[in-house]
VOVEX-647754 format. One record per residue (C-alpha): x, y negated, z; residue in one letter. Coordinates in steps of 0.2 Angstrom, whole numbers, plus 5000, padded with zeros to 4 digits. Each point is the difference from the previous one (the first is absolute). Layout:
<recs>
+------+------+------+------+
!   c1 !   c2 !   c3 ! code !
+------+------+------+------+
!    X !    Y !    Z !    a !
...
+------+------+------+------+
</recs>
This chain:
<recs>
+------+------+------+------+
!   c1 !   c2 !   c3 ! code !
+------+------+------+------+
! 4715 ! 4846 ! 5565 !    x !
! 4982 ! 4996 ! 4997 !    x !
! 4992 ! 5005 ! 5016 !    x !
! 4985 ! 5010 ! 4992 !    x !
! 5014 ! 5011 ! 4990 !    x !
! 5007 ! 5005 ! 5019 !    x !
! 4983 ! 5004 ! 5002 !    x !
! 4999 ! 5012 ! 4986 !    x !
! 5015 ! 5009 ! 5005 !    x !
! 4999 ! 5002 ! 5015 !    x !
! 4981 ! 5007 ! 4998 !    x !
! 5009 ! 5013 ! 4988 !    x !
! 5014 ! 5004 ! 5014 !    x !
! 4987 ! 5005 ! 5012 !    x !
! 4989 ! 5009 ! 4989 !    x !
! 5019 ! 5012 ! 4995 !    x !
! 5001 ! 5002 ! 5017 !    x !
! 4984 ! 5005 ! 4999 !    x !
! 5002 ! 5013 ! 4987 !    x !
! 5013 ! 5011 ! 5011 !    x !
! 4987 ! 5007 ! 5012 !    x !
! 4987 ! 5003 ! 4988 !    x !
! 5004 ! 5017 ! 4992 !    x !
! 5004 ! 5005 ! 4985 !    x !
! 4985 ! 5009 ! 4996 !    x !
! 4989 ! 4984 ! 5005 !    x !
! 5011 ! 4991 ! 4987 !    x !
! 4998 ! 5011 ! 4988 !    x !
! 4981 ! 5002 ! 5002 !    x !
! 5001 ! 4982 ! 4998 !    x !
! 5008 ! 5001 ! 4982 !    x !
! 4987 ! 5011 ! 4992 !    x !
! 4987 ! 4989 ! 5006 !    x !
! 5007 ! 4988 ! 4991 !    x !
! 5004 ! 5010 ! 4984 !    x !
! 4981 ! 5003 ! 4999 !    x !
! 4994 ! 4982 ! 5004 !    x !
! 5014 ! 4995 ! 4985 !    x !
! 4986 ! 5013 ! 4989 !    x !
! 4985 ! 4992 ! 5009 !    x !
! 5006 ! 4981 ! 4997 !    x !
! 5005 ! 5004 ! 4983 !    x !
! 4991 ! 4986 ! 4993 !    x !
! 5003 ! 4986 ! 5012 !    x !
! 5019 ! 5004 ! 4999 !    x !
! 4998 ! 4999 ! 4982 !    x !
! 4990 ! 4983 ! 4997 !    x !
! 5016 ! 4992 ! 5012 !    x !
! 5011 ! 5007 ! 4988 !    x !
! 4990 ! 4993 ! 4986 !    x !
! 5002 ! 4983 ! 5007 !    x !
! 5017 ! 4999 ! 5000 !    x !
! 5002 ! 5008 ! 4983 !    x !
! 4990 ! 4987 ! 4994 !    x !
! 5015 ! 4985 ! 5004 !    x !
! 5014 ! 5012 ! 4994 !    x !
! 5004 ! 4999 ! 4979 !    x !
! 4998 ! 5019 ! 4995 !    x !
! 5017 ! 4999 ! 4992 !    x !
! 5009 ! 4997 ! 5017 !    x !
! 5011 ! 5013 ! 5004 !    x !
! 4992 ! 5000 ! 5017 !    x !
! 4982 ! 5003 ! 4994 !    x !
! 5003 ! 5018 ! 4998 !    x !
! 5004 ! 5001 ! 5018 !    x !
! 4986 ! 4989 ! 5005 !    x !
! 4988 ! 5012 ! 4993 !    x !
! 4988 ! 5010 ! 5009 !    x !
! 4989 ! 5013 ! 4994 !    x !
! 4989 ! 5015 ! 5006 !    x !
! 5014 ! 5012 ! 4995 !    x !
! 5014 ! 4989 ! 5011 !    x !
! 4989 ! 4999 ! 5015 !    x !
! 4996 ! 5020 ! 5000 !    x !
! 5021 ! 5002 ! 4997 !    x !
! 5003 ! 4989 ! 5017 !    x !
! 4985 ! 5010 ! 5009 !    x !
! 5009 ! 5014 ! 4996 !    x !
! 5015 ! 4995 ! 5004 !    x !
! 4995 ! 4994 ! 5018 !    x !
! 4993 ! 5016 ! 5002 !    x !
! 5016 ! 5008 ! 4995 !    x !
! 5009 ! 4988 ! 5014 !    x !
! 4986 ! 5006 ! 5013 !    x !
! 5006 ! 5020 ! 4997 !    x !
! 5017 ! 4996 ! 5001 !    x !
! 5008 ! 5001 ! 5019 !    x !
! 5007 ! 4983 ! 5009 !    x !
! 5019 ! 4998 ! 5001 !    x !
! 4996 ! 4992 ! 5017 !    x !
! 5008 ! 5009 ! 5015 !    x !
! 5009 ! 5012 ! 4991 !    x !
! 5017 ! 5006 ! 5008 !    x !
! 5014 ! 4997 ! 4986 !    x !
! 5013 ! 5007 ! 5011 !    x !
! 5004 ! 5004 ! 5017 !    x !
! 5014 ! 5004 ! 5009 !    x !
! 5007 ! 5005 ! 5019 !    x !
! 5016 ! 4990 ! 5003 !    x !
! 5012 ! 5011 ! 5015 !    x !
! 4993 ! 4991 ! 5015 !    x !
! 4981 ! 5006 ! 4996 !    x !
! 4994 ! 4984 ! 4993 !    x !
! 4991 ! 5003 ! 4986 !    x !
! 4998 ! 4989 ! 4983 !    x !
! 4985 ! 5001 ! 4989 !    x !
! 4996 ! 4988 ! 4984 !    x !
! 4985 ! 4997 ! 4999 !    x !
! 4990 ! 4992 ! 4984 !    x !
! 4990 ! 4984 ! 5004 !    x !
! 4988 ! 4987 ! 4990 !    x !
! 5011 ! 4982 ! 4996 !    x !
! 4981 ! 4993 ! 5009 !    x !
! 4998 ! 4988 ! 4988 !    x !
! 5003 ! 4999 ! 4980 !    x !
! 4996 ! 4986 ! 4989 !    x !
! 4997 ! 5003 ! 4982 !    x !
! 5003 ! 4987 ! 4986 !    x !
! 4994 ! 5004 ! 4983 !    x !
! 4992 ! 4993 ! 4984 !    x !
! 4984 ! 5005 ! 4989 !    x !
! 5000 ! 5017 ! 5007 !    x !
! 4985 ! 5004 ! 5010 !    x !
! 5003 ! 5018 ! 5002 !    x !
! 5015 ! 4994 ! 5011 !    x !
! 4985 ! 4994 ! 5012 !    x !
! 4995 ! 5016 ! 4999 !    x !
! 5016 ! 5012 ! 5002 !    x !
! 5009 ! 4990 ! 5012 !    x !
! 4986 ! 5002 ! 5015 !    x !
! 4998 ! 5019 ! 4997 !    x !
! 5019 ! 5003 ! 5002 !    x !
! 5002 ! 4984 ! 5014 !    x !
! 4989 ! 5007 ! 5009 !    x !
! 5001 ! 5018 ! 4999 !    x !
! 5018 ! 4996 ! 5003 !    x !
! 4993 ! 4990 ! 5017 !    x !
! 5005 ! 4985 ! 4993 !    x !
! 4989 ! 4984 ! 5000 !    x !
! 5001 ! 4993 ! 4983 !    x !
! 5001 ! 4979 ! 4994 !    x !
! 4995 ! 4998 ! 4980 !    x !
! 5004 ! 4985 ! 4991 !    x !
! 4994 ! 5002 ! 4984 !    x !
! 5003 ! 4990 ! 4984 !    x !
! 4984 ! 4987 ! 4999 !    x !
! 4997 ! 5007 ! 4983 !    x !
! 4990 ! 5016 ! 5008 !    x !
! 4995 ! 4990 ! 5015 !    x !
! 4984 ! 5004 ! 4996 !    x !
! 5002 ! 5018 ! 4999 !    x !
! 5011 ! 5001 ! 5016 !    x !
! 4987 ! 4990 ! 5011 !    x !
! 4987 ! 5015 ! 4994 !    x !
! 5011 ! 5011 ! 5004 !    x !
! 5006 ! 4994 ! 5015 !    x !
! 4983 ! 4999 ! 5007 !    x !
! 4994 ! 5017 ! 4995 !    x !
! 5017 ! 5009 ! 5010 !    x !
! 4994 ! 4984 ! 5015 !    x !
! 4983 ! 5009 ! 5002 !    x !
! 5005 ! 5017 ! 4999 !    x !
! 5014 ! 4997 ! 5011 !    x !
! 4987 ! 4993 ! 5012 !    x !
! 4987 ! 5014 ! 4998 !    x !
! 5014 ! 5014 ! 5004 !    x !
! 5003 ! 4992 ! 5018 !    x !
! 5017 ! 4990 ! 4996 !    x !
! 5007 ! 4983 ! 4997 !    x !
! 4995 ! 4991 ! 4985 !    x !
! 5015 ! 4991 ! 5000 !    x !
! 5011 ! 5014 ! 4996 !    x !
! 4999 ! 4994 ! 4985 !    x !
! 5001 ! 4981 ! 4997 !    x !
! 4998 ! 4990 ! 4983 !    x !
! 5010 ! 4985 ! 4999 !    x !
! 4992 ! 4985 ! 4992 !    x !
! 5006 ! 4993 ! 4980 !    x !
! 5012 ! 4987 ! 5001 !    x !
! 5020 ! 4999 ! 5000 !    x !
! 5000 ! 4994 ! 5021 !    x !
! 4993 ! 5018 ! 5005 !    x !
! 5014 ! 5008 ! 4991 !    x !
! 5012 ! 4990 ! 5008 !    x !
! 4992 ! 5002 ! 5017 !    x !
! 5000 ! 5017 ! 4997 !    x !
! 5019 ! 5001 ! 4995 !    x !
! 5005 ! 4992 ! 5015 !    x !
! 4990 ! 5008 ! 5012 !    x !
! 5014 ! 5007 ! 5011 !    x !
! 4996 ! 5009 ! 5016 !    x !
! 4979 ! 5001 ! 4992 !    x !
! 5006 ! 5012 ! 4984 !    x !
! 5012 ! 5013 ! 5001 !    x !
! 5000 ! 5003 ! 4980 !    x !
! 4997 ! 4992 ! 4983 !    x !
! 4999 ! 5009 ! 4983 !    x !
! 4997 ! 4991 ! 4984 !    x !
! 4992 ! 5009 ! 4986 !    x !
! 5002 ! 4991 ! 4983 !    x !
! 5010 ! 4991 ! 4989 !    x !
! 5019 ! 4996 ! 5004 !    x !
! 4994 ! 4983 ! 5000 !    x !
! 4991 ! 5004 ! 5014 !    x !
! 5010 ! 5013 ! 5010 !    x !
! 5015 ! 4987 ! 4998 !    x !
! 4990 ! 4987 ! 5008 !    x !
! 4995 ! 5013 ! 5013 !    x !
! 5018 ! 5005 ! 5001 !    x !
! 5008 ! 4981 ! 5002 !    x !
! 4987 ! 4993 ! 5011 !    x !
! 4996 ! 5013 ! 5014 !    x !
! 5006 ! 5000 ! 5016 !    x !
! 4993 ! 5018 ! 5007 !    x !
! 5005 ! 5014 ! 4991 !    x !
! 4998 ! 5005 ! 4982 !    x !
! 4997 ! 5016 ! 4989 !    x !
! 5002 ! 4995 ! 4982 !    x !
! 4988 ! 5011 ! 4990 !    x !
! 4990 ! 4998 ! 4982 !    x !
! 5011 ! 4991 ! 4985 !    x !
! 5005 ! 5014 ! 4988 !    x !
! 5011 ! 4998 ! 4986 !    x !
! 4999 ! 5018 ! 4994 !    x !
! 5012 ! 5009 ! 4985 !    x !
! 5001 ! 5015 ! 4993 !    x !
! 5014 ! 5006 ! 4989 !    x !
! 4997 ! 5012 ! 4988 !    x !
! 5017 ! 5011 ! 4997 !    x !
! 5008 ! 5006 ! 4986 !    x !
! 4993 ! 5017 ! 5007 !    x !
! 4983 ! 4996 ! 5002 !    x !
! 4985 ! 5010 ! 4993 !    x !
! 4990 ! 4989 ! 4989 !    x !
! 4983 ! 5007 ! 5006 !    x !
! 5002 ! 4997 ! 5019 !    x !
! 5009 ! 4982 ! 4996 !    x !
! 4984 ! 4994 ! 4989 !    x !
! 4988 ! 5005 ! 5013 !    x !
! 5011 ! 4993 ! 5014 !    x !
! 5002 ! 4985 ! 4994 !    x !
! 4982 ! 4998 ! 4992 !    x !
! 4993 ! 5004 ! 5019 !    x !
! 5014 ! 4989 ! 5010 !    x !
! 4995 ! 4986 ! 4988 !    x !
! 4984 ! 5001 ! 4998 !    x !
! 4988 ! 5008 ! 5014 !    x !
! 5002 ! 4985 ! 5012 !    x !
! 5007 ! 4986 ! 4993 !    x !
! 4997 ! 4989 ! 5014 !    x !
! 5011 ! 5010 ! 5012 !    x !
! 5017 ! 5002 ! 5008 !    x !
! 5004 ! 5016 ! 4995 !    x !
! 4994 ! 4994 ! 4979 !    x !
! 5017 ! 5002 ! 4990 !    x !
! 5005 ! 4984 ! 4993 !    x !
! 5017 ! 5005 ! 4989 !    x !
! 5003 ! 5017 ! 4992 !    x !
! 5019 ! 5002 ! 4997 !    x !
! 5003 ! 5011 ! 4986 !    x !
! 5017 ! 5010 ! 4995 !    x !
! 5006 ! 4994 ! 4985 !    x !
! 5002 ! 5018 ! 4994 !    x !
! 4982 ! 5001 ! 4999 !    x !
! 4994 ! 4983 ! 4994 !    x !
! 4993 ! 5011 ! 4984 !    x !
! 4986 ! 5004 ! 5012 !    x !
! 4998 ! 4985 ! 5008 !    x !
! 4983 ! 4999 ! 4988 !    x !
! 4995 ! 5015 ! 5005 !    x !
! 5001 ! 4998 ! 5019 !    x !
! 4992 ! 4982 ! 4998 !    x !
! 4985 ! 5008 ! 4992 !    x !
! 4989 ! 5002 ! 5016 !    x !
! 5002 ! 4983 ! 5004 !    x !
! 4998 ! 4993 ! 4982 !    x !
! 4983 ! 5006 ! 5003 !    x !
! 4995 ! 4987 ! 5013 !    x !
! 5006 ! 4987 ! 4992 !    x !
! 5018 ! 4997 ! 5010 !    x !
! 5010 ! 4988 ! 4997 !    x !
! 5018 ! 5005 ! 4999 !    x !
! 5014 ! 4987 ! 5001 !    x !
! 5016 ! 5009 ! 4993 !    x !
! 5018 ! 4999 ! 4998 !    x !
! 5008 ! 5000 ! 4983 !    x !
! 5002 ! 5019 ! 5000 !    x !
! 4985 ! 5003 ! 5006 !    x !
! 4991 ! 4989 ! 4988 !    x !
! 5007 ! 5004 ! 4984 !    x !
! 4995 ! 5019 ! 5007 !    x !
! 4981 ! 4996 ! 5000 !    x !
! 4999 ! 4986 ! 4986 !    x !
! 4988 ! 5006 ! 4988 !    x !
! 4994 ! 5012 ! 5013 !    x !
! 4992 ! 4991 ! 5011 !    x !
! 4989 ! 4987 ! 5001 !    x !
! 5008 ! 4983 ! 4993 !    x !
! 4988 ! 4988 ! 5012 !    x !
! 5006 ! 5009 ! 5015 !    x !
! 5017 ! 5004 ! 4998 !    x !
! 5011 ! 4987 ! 5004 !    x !
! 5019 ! 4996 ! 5001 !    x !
! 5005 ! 5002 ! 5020 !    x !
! 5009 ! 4984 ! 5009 !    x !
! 5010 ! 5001 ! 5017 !    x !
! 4983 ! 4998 ! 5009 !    x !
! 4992 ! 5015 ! 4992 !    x !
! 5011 ! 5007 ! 5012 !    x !
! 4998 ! 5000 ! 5019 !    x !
! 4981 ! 4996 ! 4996 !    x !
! 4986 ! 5008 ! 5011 !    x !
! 4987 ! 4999 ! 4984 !    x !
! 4984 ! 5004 ! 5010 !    x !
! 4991 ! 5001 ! 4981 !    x !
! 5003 ! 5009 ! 4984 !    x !
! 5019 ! 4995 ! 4996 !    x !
! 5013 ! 5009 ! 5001 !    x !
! 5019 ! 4997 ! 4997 !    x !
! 5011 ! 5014 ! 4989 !    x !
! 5020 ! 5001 ! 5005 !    x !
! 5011 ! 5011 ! 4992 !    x !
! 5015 ! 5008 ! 5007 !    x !
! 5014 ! 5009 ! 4995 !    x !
! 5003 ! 5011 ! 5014 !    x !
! 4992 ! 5007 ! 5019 !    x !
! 5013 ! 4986 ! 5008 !    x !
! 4994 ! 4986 ! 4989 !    x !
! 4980 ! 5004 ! 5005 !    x !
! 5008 ! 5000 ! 5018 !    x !
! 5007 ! 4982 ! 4999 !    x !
! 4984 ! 4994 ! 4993 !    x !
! 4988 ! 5008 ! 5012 !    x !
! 5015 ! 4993 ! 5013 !    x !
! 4997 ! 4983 ! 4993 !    x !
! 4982 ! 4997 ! 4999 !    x !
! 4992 ! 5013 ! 5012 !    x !
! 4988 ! 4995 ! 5017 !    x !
! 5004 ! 5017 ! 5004 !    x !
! 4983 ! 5005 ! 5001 !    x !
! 4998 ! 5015 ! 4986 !    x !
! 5011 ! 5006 ! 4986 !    x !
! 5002 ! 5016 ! 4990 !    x !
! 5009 ! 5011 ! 4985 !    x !
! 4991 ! 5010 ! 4987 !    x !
! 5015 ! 5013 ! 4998 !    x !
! 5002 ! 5020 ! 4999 !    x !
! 5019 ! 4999 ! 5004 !    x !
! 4998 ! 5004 ! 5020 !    x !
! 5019 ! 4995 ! 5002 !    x !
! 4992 ! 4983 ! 4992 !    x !
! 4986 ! 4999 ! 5012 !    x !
! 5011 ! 5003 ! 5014 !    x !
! 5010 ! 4986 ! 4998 !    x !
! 4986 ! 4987 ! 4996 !    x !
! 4989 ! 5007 ! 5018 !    x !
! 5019 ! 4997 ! 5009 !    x !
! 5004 ! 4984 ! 4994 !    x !
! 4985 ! 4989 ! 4996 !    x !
! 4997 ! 4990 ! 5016 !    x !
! 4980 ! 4999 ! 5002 !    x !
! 4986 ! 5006 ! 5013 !    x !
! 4994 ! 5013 ! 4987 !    x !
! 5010 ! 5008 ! 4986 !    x !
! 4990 ! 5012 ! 4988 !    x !
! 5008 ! 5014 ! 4989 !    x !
! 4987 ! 5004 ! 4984 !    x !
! 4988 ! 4993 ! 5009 !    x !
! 4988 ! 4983 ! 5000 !    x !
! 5005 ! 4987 ! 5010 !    x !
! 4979 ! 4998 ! 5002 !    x !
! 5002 ! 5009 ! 5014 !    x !
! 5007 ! 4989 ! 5011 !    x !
! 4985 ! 5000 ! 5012 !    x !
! 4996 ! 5005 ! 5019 !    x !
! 4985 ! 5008 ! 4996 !    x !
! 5010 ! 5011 ! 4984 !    x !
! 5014 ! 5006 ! 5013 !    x !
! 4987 ! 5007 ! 5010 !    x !
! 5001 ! 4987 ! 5013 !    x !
! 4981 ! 4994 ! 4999 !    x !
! 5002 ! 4980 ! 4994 !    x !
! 5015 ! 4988 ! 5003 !    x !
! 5002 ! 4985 ! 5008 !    x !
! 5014 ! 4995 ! 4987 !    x !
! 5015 ! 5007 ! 4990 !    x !
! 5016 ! 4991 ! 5011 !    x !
! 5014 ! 5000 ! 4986 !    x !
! 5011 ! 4995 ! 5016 !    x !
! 5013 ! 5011 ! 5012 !    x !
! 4996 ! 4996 ! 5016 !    x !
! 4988 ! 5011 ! 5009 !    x !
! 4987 ! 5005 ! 4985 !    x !
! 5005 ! 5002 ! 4983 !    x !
! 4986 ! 5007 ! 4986 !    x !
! 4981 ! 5003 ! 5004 !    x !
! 4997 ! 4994 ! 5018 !    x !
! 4988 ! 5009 ! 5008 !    x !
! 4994 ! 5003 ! 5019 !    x !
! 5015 ! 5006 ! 5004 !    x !
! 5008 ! 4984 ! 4995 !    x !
! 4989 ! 4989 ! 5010 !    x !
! 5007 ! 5007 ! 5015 !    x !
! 5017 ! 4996 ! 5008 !    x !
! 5007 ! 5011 ! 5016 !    x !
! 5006 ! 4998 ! 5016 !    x !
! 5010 ! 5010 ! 5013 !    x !
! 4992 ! 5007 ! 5019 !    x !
! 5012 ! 5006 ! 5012 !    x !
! 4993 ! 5009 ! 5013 !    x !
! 5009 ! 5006 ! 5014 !    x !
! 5001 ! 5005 ! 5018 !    x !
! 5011 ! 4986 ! 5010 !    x !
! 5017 ! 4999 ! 4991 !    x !
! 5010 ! 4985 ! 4998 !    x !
! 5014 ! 4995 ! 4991 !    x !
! 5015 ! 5000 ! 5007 !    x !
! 5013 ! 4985 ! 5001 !    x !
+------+------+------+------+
</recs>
């Protein structure tokens, strides 16, 4: 490994080790200091931003996420704000227990010390994943896509100063330079890093996922459903869908295929009509088509092909399957899910309860937008990734899922016997 990497990590170790005897009320008087210098450096943040825009084609997919503005940069201050209220998970007792010979067993919750982060043209990210690193008493490692390189070197700089200014160790936060050989160096850095996260496209966390050789959380691809049952109530369906679609389209937690009973193809127009009005593009099924020719745009309807399905649209497309039954929406979702988010629009609770048993995903919503897939929306103050794995976090991760446990046993001289 390049030598000046090893630098860069172990600089991050010390500052975590750093971070366990500072407080956590110095840590979180830290984090509004920096949510109002985001206010105060509004502008500089914002001309970074603008630089990098400038080399992305607005009609990426990624631009969306690229894009700053005053109104995103007041959500992150307030959401770093909301981080600083909440309590750390560090030190908490989980259990605790006094085994017959006295000795007693606590376990304890602790940071992982150092977690690298690997995302694309998201510079929110920059922001989010320090304010739960570190109020988690983690040190934090960004390797950001060089698309917002810009963005992030601003960013980077302004938590650096405030970090400094606060009495603690700029380099509990470290940016990684653009460039294929820093993710590398970061994938490998065994013993240095104690965990990686990718946020972004499959293409990414799979590369993530094949190269790594320190532990992985796989968090951000969504490929997000909802099934609209035979009992569904045509009202909440339009507006679900129109707002799953629609609000964010750049995001995980976007739906990308509405599945639709074929009982209720008559008002497939109808719950199509929100996101008609933004100009959608809808690739459908046979069924499905002949249900909204004539009642829907010609130039954006489309006929669907295998890979309308399965697709992560990131844009205004959206695929249409029909089904003929709940078990037939349950194979498809089976099929093509990530197993991030995926919901029924259905009165029929007997419905409902089988779709919430069955479908395998970190988040399942009854009548209810799968938009809502976010940290900071389940009251958790921001995220630092949706994981659609089993394995130690699964759904928003938060502070409490940037800290691991340990066990202390303390005692007063027993031994084991032979």
């Amino acid at each position: 490994m390049n030598t000046c990497y090893k630098e860069l990590f172990r600089s991050a170790r010390k500052a975590a080790s750093e971070l366990a005897e500072a407080g956590d009320s110095r840590i979180s008087d830290m984090l509004m200091e920096l949510a109002d210098r985001i206010g105060e450096e509004k502008e500089s943040l914002l001309e970074a931003n603008r630089a990098d825009l400038e080399r992305m084609p607005a009609d990426n997919p990624m631009y969306d996420r690229l894009v700053l503005n005053g109104k995103r940069l007041d959500s992150i201050a307030d959401d770093m704000r909301n981080v600083a209220g909440l309590p750390s998970p560090a030190g908490r007792v989980l259990d605790e227990i006094i085994r017959p010979n006295g000795m007693k067993i606590r376990k304890i919750s602790v940071p992982f010390g150092v977690i690298g982060i690997i995302y694309e043209a998201r510079p929110n990210v920059s922001f989010d994943v320090f304010s739960l690193c570190v109020k988690s008493g983690n040190a934090c490692i960004l390797k950001g896509g060089s698309d917002a390189q810009n963005t992030n070197s601003a960013i980077v700089s302004l938590i650096r100063k405030t970090l400094s200014s606060c009495g603690f160790d700029e380099n509990t936060v470290v940016l990684m330079p653009a460039g294929h050989d820093s993710s590398t160096a970061l994938l490998e850095a065994e013993g240095d890093v104690d965990l990686v996260i990718p946020r972004g496209s499959r293409r990414l966390i799979d590369f993530v996922r094949q190269n790594a050789r320190v532990p992985v959380i796989e968090t951000g691809a969504g490929i997000c459903h909802t099934y609209f049952d035979k009992d569904g109530d045509l009202d909440k369906g339009a507006a679900i869908i129109t707002n799953a679609k629609t609000r964010r389209v750049s995001v995980c937690n976007a739906l990308d295929c509405l599945i639709i009973h074929k009982d209720r193809l008559f008002d497939l127009p109808g719950l199509c009509s929100g996101v008609r009005e933004h100009d959608v593009v809808i690739y459908a099924d046979d069924a499905a088509y002949a249900a909204l020719d004539g009642n829907y745009p010609p130039e954006l309807l489309l006929h669907a092909d295998e890979d309308s399905f399965g697709t992560e649209f990131l844009s205004y497309r959206m695929s249409v399957r029909t089904v003929d039954s709940l078990d037939e929406a349950l194979e498809h979702i089976a099929r093509y899910s990530s197993r991030h988010s995926e919901c029924i629009i259905t009165e029929n609770s007997g419905t409902a309860s089988v779709f919430l048993s069955r479908v395998d995903a970190a988040c399942v919503y009854e009548n209810v937008s799968t938009a809502f897939t976010d940290g900071a929306q389940f009251g958790f103050g921001a995220e630092i990734g949706i994981s659609t794995q089993k394995l130690h976090a699964r759904g928003p991760m938060a502070l409490p899922e940037l800290n691991t446990y340990k066990y202390v046993i303390t005692g007063n001289g027993q031994v084991r016997p032979k």
